[in-house]
Every structure is written in C-alpha cells, then in structure tokens.
Residue frames relative to the residue before (quaternion, step in Angstrom):
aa qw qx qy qz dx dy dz
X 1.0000 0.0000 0.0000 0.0000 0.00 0.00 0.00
X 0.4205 -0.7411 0.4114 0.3236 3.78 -0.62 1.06
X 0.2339 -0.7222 0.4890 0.4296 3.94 -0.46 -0.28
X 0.1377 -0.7439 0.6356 0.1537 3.23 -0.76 1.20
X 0.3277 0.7181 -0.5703 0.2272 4.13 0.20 0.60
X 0.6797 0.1880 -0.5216 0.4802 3.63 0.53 1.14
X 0.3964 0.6125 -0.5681 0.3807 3.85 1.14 0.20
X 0.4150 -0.6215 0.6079 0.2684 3.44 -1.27 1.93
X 0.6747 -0.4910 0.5207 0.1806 2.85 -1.88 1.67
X 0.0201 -0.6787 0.7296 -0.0816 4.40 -0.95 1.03
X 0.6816 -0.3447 0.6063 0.2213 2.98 -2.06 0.17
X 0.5781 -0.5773 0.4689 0.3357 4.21 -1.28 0.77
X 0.5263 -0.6651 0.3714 0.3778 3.55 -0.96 -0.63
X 0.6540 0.4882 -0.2210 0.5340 2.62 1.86 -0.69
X 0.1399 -0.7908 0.5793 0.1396 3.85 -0.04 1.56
X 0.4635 0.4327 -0.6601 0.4027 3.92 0.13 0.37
X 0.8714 0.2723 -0.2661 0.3094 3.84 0.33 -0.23
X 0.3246 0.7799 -0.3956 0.3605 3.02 1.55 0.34
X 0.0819 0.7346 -0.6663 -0.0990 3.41 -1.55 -0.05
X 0.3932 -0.8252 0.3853 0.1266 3.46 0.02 1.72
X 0.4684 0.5005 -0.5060 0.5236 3.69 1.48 0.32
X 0.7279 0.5072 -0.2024 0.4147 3.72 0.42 -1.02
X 0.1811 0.7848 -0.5680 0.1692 3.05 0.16 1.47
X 0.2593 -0.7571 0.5085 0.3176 3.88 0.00 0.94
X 0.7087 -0.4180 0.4424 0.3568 3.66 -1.97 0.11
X 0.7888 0.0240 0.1139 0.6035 3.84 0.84 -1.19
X 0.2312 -0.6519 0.6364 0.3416 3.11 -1.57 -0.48
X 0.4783 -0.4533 0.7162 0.2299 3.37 -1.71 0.07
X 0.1523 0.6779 -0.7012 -0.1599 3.48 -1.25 -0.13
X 0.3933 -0.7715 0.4895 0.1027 3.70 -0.77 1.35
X 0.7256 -0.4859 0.3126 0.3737 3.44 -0.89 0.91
X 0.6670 0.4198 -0.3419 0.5118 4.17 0.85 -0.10
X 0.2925 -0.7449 0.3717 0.4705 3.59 1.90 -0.95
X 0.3376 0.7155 -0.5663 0.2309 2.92 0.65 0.89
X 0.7632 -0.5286 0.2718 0.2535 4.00 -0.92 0.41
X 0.3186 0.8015 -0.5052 0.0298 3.62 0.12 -0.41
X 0.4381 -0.6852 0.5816 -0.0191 3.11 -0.93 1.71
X 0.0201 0.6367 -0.7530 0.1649 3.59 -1.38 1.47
X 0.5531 -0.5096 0.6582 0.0358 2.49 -2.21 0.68
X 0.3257 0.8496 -0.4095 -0.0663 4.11 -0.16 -0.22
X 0.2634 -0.7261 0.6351 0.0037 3.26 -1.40 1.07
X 0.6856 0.3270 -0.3574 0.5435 3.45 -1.20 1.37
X 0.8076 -0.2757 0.5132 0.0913 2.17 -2.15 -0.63
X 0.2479 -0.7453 0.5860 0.1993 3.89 0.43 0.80
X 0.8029 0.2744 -0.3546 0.3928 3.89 0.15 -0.49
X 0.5456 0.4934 -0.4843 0.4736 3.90 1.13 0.35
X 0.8324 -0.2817 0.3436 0.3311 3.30 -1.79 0.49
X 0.0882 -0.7949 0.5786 0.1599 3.76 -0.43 0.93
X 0.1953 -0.5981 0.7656 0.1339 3.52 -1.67 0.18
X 0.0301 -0.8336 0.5450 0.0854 3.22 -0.93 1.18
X 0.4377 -0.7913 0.4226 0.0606 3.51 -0.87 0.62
X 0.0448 0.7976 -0.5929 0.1017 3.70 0.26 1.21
X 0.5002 -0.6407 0.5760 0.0869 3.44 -1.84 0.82
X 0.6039 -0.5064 0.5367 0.3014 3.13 -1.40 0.44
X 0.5005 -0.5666 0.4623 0.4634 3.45 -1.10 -0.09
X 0.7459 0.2990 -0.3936 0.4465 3.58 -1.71 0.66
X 0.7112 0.3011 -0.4116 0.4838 3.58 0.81 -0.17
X 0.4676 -0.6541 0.5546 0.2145 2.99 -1.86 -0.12
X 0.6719 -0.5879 0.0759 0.4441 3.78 -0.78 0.12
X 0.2319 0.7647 -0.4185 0.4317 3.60 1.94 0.47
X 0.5964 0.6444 -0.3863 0.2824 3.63 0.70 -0.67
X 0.5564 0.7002 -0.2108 0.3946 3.61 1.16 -0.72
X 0.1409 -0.7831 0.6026 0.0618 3.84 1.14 -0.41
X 0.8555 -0.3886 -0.0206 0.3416 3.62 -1.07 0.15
X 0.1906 0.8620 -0.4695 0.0115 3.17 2.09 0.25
X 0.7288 0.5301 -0.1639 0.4011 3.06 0.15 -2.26
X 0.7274 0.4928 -0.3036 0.3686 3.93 0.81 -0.67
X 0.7020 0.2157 -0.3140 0.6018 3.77 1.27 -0.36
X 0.5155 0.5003 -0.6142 0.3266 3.71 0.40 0.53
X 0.6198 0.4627 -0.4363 0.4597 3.67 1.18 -0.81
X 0.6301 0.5208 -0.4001 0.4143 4.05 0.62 -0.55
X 0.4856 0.5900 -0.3019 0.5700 3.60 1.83 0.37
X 0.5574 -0.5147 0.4830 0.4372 3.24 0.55 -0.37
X 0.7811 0.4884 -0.3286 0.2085 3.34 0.40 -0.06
X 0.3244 -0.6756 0.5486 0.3706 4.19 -0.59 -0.01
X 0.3270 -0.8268 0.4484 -0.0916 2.79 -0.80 1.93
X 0.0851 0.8923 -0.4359 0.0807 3.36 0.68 0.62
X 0.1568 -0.8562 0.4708 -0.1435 3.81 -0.50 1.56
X 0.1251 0.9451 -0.3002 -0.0307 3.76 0.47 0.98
X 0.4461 -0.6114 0.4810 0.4426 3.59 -0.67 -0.35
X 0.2863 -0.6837 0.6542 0.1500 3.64 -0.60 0.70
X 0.7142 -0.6028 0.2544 0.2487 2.90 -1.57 1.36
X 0.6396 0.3702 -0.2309 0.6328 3.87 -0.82 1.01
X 0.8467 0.3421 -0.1737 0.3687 3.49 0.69 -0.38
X 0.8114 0.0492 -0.1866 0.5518 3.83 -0.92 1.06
X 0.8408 -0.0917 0.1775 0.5031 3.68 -0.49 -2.01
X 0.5266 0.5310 -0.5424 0.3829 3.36 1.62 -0.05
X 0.7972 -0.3720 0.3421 0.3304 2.88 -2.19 0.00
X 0.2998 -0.7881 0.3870 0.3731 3.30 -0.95 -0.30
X 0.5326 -0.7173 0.1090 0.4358 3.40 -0.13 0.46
X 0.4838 -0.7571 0.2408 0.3670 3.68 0.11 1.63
X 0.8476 0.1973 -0.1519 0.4686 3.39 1.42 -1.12
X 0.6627 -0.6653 0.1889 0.2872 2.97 1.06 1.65
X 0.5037 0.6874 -0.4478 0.2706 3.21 1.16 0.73
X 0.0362 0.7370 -0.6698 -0.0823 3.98 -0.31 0.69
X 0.2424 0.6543 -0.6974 0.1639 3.89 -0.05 0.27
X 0.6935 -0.5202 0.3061 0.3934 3.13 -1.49 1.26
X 0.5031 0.7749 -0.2804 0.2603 4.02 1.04 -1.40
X 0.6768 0.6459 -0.0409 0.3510 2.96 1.45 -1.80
X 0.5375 0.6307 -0.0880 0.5528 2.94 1.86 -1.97
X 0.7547 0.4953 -0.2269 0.3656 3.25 0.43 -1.32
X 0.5814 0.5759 -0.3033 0.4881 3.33 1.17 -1.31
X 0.6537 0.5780 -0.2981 0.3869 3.44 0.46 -1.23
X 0.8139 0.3973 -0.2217 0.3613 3.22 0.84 -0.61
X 0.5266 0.6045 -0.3033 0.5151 3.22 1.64 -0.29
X 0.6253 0.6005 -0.3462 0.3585 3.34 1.09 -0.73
X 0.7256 0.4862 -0.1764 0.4538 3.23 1.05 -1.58
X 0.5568 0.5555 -0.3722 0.4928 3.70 1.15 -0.44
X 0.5938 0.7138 -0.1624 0.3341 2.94 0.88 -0.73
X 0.7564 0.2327 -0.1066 0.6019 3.11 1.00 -1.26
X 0.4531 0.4980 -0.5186 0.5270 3.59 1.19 -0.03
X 0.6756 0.5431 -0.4530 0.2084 4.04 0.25 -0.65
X 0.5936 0.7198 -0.1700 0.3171 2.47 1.83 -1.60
X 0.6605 0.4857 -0.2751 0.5021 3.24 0.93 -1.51
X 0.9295 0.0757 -0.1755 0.3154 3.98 0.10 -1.17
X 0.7714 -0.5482 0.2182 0.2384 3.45 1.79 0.69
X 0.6495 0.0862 -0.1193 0.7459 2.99 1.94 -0.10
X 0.6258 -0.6769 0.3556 0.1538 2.67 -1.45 0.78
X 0.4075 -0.7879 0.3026 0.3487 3.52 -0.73 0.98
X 0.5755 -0.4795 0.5567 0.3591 3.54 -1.51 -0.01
X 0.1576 0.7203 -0.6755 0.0013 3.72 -0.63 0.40
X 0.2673 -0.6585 0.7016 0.0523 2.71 -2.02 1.50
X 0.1937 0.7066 -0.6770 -0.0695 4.10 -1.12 0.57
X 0.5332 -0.6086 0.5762 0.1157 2.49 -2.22 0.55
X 0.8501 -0.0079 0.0642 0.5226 3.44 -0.87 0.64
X 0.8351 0.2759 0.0290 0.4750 3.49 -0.45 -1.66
X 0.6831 0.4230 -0.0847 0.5893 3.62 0.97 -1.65
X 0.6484 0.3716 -0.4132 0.5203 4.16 1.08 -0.14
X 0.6444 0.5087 -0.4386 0.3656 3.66 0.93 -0.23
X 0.5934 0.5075 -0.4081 0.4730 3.71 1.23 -0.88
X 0.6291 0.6002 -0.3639 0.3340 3.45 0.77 -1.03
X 0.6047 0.6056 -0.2505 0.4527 3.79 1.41 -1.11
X 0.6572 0.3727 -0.3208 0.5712 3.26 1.21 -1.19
X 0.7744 0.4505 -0.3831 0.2251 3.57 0.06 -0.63
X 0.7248 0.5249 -0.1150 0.4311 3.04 1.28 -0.25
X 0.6072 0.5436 -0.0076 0.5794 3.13 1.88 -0.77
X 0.6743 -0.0020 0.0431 0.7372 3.58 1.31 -0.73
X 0.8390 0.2800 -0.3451 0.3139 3.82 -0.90 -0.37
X 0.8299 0.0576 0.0360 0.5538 3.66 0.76 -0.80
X 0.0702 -0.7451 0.6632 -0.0071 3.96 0.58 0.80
X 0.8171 0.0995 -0.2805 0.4937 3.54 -1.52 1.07
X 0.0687 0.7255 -0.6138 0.3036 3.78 1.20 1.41
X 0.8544 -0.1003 0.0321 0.5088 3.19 0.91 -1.25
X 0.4323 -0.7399 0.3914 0.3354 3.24 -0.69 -0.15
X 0.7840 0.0537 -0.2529 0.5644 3.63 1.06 0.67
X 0.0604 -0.8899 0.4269 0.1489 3.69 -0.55 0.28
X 0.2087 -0.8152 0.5146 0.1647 3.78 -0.84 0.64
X 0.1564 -0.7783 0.5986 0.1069 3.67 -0.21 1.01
X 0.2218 -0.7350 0.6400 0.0315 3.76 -1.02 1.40
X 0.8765 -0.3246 0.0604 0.3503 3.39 -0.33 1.08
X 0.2875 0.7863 -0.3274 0.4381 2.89 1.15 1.30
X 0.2983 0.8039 -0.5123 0.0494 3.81 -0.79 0.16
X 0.5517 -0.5770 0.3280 0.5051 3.70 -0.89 0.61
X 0.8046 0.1207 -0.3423 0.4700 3.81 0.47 -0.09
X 0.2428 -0.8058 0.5281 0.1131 3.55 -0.75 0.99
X 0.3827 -0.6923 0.4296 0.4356 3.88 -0.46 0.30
X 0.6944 -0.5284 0.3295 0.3606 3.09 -1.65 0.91
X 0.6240 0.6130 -0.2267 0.4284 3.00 0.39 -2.11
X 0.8990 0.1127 -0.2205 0.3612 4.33 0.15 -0.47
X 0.2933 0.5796 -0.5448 0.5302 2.84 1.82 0.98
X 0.7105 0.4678 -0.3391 0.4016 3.48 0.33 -1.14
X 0.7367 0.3713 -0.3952 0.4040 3.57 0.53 -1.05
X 0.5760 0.6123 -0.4050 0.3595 3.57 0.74 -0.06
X 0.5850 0.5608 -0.2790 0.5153 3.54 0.97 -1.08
X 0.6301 0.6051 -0.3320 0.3559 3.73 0.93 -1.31
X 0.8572 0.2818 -0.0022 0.4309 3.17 0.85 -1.36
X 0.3897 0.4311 -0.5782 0.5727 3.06 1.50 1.01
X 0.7373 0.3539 -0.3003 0.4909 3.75 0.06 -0.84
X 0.3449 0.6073 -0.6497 0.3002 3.73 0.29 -0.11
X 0.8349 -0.0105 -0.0164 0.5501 3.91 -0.42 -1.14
X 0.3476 -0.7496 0.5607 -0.0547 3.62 0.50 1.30
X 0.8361 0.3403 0.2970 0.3114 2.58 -0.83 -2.27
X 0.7698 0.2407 -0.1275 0.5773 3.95 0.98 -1.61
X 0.5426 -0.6197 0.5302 0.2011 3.83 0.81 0.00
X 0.3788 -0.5750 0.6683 0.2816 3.25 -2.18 -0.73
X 0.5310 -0.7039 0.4269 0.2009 3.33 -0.96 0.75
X 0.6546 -0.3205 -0.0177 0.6844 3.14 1.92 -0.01
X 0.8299 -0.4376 0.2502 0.2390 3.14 -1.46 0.32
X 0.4162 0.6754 -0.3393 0.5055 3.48 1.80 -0.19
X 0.6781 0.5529 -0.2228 0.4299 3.22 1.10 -2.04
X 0.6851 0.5059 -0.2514 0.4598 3.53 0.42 -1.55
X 0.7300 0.3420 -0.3516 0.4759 3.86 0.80 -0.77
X 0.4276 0.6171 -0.3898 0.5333 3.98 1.17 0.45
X 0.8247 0.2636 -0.1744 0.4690 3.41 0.17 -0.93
X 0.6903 0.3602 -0.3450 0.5241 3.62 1.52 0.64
X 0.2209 0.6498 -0.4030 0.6055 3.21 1.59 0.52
X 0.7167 0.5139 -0.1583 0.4441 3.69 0.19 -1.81
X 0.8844 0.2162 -0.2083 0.3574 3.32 0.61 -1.24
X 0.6020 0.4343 -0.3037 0.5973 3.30 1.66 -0.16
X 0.0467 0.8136 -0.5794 0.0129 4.05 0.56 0.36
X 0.4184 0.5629 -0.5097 0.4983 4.17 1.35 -0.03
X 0.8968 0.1245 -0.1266 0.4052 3.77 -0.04 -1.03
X 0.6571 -0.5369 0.3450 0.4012 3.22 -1.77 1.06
X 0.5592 -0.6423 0.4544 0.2612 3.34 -1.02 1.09
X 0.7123 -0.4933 0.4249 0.2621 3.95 -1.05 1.03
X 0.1170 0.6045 -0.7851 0.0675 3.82 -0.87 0.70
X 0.4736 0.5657 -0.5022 0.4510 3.90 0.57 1.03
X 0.0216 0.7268 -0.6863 0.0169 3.90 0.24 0.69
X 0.5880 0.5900 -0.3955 0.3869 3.94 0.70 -0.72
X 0.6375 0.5864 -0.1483 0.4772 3.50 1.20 -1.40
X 0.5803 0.6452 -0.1842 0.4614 2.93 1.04 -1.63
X 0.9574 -0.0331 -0.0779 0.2761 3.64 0.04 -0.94
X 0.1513 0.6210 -0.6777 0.3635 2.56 0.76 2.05
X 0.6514 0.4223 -0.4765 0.4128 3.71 1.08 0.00
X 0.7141 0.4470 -0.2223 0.4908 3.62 0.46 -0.40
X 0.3059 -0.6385 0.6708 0.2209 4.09 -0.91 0.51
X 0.1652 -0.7043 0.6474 0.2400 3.24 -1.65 -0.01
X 0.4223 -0.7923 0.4169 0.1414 3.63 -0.54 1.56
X 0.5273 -0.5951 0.3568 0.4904 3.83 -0.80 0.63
X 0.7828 0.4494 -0.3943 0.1724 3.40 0.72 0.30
X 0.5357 -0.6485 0.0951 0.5324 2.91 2.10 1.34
X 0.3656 0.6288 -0.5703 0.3817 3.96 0.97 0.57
X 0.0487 -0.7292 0.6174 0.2911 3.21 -1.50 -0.38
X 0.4388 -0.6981 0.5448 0.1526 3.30 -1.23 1.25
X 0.4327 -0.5961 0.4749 0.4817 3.15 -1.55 -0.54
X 0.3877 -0.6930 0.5088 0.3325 3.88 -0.71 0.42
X 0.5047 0.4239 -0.5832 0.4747 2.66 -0.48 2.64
X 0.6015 -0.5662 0.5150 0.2290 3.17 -1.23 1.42
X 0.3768 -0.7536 0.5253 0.1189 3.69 -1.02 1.57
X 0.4379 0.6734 -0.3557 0.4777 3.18 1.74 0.00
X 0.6304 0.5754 -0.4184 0.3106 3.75 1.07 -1.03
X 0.7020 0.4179 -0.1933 0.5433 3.54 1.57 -0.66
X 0.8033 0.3647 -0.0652 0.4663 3.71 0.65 -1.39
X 0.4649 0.6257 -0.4804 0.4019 3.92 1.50 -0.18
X 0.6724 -0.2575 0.5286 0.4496 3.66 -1.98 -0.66
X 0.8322 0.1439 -0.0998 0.5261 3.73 0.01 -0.29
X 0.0873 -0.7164 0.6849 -0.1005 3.85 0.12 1.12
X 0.5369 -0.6445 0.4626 0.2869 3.08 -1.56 0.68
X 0.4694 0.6220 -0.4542 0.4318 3.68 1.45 0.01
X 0.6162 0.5642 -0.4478 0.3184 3.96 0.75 -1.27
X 0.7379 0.3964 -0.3992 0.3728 4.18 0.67 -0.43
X 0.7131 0.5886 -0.3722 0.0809 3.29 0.94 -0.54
X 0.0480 -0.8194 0.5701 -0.0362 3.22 -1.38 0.35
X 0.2239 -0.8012 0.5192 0.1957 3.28 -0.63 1.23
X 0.4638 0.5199 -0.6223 0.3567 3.80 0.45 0.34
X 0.7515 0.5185 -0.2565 0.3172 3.39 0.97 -1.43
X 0.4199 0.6384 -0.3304 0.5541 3.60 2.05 -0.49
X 0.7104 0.5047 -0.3258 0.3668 3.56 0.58 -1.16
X 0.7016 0.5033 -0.1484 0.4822 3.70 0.98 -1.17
X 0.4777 0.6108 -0.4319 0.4606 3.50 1.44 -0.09
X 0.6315 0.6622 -0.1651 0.3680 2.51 1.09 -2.39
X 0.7408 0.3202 -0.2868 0.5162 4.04 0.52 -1.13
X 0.6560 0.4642 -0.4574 0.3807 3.71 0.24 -0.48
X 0.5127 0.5231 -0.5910 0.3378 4.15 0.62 -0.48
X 0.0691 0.8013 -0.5926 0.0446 2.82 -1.72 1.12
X 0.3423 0.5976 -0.4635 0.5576 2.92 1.65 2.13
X 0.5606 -0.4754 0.4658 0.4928 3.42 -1.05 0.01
X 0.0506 0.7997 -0.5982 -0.0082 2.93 -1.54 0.96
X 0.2100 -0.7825 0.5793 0.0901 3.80 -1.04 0.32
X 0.3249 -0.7818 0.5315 0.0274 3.14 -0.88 1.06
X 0.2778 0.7954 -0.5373 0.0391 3.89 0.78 0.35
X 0.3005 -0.8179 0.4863 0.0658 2.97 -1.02 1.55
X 0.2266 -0.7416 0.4805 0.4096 3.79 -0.90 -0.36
X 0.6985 -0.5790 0.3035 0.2910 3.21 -1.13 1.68
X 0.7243 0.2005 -0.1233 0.6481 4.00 0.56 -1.10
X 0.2529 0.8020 -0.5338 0.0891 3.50 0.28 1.00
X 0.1056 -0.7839 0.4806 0.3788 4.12 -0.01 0.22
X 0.6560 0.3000 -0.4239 0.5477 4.08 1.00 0.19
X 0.8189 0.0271 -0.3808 0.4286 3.42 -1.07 0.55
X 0.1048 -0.6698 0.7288 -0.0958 4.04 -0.85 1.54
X 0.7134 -0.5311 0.3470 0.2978 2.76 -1.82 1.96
X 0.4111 0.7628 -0.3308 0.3739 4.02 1.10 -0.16
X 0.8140 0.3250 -0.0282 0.4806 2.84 1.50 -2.03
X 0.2983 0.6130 -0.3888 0.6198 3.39 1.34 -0.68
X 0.8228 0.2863 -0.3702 0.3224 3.39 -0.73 -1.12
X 0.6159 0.4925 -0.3455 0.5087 3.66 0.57 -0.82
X 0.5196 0.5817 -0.3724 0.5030 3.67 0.56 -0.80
X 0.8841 0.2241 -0.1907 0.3631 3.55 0.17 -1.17
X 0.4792 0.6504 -0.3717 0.4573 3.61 1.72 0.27
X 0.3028 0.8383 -0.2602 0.3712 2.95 2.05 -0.58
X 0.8268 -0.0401 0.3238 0.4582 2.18 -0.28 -2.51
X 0.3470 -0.8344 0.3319 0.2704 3.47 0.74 1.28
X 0.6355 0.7137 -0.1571 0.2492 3.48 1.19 -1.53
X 0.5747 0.7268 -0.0915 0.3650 2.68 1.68 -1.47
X 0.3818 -0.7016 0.5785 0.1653 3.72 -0.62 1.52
X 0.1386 -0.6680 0.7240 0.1025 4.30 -1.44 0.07
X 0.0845 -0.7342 0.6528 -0.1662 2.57 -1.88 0.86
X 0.2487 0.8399 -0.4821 0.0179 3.32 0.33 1.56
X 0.3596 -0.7464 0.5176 0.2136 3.13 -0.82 1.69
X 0.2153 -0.8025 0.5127 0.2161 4.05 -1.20 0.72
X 0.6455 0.3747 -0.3924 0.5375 3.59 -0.80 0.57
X 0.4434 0.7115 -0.3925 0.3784 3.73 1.25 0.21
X 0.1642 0.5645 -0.7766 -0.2265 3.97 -1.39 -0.44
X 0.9608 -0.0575 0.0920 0.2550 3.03 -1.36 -0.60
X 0.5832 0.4463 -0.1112 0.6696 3.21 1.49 -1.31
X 0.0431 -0.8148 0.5772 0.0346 3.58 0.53 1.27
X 0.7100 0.5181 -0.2307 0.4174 3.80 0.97 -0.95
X 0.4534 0.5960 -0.4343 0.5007 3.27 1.50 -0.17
X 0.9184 0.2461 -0.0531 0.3052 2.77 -0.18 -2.18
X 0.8749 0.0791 -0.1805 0.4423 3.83 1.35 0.36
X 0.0170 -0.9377 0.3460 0.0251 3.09 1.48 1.35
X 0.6362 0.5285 -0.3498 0.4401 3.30 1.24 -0.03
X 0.5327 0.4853 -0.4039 0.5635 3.48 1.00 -0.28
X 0.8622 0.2756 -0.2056 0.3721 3.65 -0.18 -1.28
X 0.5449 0.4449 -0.5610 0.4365 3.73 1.22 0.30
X 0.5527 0.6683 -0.3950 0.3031 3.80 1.16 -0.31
X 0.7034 0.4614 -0.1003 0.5313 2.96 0.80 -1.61
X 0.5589 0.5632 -0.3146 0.5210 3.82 1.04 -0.36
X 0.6836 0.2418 -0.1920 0.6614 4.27 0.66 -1.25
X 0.6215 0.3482 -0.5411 0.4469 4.26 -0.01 -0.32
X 0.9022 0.1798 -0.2768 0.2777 4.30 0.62 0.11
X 0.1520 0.6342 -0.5146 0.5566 2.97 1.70 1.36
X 0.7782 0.4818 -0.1966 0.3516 3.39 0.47 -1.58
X 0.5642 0.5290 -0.3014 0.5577 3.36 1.57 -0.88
X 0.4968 0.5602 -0.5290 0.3994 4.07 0.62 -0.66
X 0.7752 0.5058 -0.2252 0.3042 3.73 0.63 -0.98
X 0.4770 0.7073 -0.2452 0.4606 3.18 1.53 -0.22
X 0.4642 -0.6438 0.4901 0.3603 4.11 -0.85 0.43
C-alpha cells in the first residue's frame, strides 16, 4: 500500500456524497487504491492507536477520544471505513465484512511502517468485528493490542434488528433538515440527552442537491450485491475470537440491547485473557453516550500495556 501522508488533504470524486465542510487530515490509500479518509492526532513517528466506527457512522463518532490519546503520547489516527463519510465508496460495491477487515490491515500497516511498532486499534460495533477478523484470522500481529467497543462474536438479534431498522428507515427519503434527523435519534436513543449540536450533527449525514439530508453512507453497504450481512458468521467470529493472541478489552455499554452481560460473558470464555469494562449509563454508542468515562478507561489501559 503506497503512503499517501504528505498528499494535500482534497474533497472525494464522487460530489453526490461529498460534504465540502468535511475535509479529513490525510488519506490512506488501500491495497485496490481506493481512499480512506482520517482524522490525526500527535506525532506520526510515536506509537499509533487507531480508531474505527461502527457501521452508519463516520470517523466524527469518537468525540475527544483521538484528541487525549495523542496528549498521551500517542498518534491517534480516526477513519472513515469504506462507503462511509469522506471515504471512497466501494467502486465494486463490495462491503463484505473481508473488505472491512482488509481495510484495516492496510492502514495499520502503514502506520507500523512509518513508526515501527505496531498500532493499538480500538473498534466499534461494525469496526470491532473487522478488527476480530483481521486480527484473529487474516493477518495476526495487525496489531499489537486490541479494544473491542461493544462488540462480540454473538450479538443479540433483537439490537441487531433495531439497528438495521433505523438505519434504513429514511434510506432513500432522508430528513428535511437537520432538526428532523436530530428527532428521530432522540427517539431511538431516548437514554441520552438529545443533541442541540446540528453543526456536529452533520458531519454524520450529507445534504443531497436535492436539499434533503442523508446519512453519510453508501445504501449499497446494506441494499448492494455484497452487504456487510452476506460474510457474517458467528462460528467464524468465535474462532477469531480464540486465536487473538494480544491484549485485549472488551468495554461494553451497560444499557446495551446487542452485546448482554450473557454475551460479554461468552465473549470472555472465549477469550480468557481478555480485561472488561462495563461502562453504565451507556448502550451501544459507548463514545457517544459517555465519552468521558470510556476515553478514560480506554488511555489508563493503553498506558498500562507499557508497564512490566
């Protein structure tokens, strides 16, 4: 993979998905050459920690994460996964989990390259499952510690489904503005004080030339020939899950409705080694809904990785 980290930072090709406020720090360019947009903090030649999202979101999701790990010493590096925000989309419409995974090996990669050790990567949800595969089955020593954010090889139905519902709910019809869109997440997150950030707000969501706003994600990641549902498998989650052989943490969110103290637990029969963290007042969107708790408890065991 080339290193494109002095190429000045531009705008996608594709302007129906653009959003000309959302200019990332760098690109990536991924073994196919496609694009991947980041965010970075620090120091490119210190230890990196990379940061991957959940699905539907974009690398904004992360609130002040990526900003006090770099005041750690560390190069904080926070991306859009393919199909999502400023990355590319995938040209041949492929978003199988495989794809996700690749993506992520690449970019670790060239962070190793540049400071020599491997990075720490933290994902969420969507971004903790590529991270499982990538680390667990396609490319062991991707990284060299990992932090799984509400994630596990079995996930409950029921908040798989309600999640899928309310991504595809206004697909296609959008929000009429940015009030609307911060209403119908209100609704679906009714645990946390509803957003008075519309500015914040729509870095997740584009606004189309026909004055709607969407969310910023390819409808393909769900509704294309290769959806990110066709790879999964939880036998094949499980066998990641035993083969890690890095530190790993599991921080969960306390009122989650996909990973229950059920799962967590099975998770950690898994992987025996494996440290927890349940964050309360949390669901799923731990970094949303308590970014101060889980950016703590996230840098106080990075920092501990260094320790005899």
């Amino acid at each position: 993979m080339s290193d494109q980290g002095e190429q000045t930072p531009g705008t996608p090709e594709d302007d129906s998905h653009e959003d000309l406020r959302d200019i990332p720090d760098r690109w990536f360019i991924n073994r196919t050459g496609m694009r991947i947009a980041a965010d970075v903090h620090g120091d490119p030649e210190n230890p990196g920690v990379i940061l991957i999202h959940g699905g539907g979101q974009t690398r904004h999701s992360w609130g002040g994460t990526a900003e006090a790990l770099a005041r750690d010493g560390l190069y904080a590096v926070a991306f859009d996964q393919r199909g999502h925000g400023a990355t590319d989309r995938a040209p041949d419409r492929d978003y199988s989990l495989d794809r996700f995974a690749e993506d992520c090996i690449d970019v670790a990669s060239e962070m190793e390259e540049r400071s020599g050790v491997a990075p720490v990567i933290v994902g969420a949800s969507l971004g903790g499952l590529a991270l499982l595969l990538a680390e667990g089955e396609l490319a062991p020593g991707t990284c060299r510690a990992i932090v799984l954010v509400d994630i596990t090889p079995r996930m409950e139905p029921d908040g798989v489904l309600r999640i899928v519902e309310f991504m595809l709910d206004k697909v296609h019809e959008g929000y009429g503005s940015l009030e609307e869109a911060a209403e119908a997440i209100a609704e679906y997150q009714p645990h946390r004080k509803p957003t008075s950030d519309l500015k914040g707000l729509s870095k997740n969501l584009r606004r189309d030339p026909d004055g709607r706003w969407r969310w910023h994600w390819d409808p393909d990641f769900f509704l294309g020939p290769l959806p990110v549902g066709a790879s999964q498998s939880h036998p094949r989650y499980e066998a990641a899950t035993k083969a890690l052989d890095v530190p790993t943490l599991l921080v969960r969110g306390r009122l989650s409705d996909l990973v229950s103290e059920e799962t967590a637990t099975e998770f950690l029969e898994l992987c025996p080694d494996a440290d927890f963290v349940d964050v309360s007042e949390a669901g799923h969107m731990v970094a949303g809904d308590r970014n101060d708790v889980f950016t703590d408890e996230v840098a106080r065991w990075i920092e501990a990785l260094a320790q005899p």
